[in-house]
N, C-alpha and C positions, 0 to 999 in steps of 0.2 A: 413366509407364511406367518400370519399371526398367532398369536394362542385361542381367540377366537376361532379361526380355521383349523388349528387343529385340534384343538375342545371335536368341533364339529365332524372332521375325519375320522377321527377317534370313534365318537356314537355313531357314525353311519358306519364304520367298521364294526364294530361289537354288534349291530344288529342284525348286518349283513351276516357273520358267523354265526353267532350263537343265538339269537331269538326269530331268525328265519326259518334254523334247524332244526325246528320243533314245532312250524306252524301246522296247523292242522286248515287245509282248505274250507273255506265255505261251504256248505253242502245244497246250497241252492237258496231253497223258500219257498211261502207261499204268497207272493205279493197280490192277489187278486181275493181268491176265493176266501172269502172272510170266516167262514165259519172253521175249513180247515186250518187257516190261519192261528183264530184263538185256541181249537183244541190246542196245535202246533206249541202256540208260547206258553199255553199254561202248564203244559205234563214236561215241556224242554226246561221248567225249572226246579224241577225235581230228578228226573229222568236221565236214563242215557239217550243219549240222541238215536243210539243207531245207525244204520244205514236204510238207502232208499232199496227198492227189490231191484236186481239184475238178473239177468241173462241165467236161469237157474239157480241163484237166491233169491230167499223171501226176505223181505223187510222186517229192519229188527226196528228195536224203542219205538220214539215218538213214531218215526215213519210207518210202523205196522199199527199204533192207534189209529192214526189218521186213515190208514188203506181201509181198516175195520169198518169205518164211521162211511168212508165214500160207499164200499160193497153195497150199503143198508140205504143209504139216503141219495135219491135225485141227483145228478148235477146239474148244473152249475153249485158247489158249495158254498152259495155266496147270499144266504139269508137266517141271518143270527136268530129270527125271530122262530123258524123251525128248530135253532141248538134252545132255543128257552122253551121250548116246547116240549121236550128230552124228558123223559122219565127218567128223574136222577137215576133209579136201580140198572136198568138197563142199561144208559150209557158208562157209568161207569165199569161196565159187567164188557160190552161190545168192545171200551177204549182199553180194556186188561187192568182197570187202576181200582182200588177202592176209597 
């Protein structure tokens, strides 16, 4: 084996153990509906994320913004031109943020 190969055994073993052992899974997204999308990234860069609601939990962080914001508004959430429409006071009052 070369030192190149095992350079590379090496990294794919340290990540295998230690930086897999800590990953925290994806929690989904909102790839479609646009407007929960932007609430979604802009409060997830301050915010905890939270979790999604289950089976007898409520949704914490971003996720209980965004549930907030669907309760009140139509779906399909997929028309940015109704979030610029938003009464700054209200939605930040609806999203829990000030």
């Amino acid at each position: 084996m070369t030192g190149e190969a095992t350079g590379t055994s090496a990294l794919v073993d340290h990540i295998d153990t230690t930086l897999l052992r800590h990953w925290t899974p994806w929690p989904g997204g909102r790839p479609h509906p646009s407007e929960a999308a932007l609430i979604d990234a802009a409060l997830s860069i301050r915010a905890a994320y939270g979790r999604a609601a289950d089976e007898g939990r409520a949704a914490t962080g971003v996720h209980r913004s965004v549930e907030r914001y669907r309760a009140e508004n139509a779906s399909p959430l997929d028309e940015l031109e109704r979030l610029t429409r938003a009464d700054a006071g209200r939605l930040a009052e609806l999203l829990g943020y000030q």
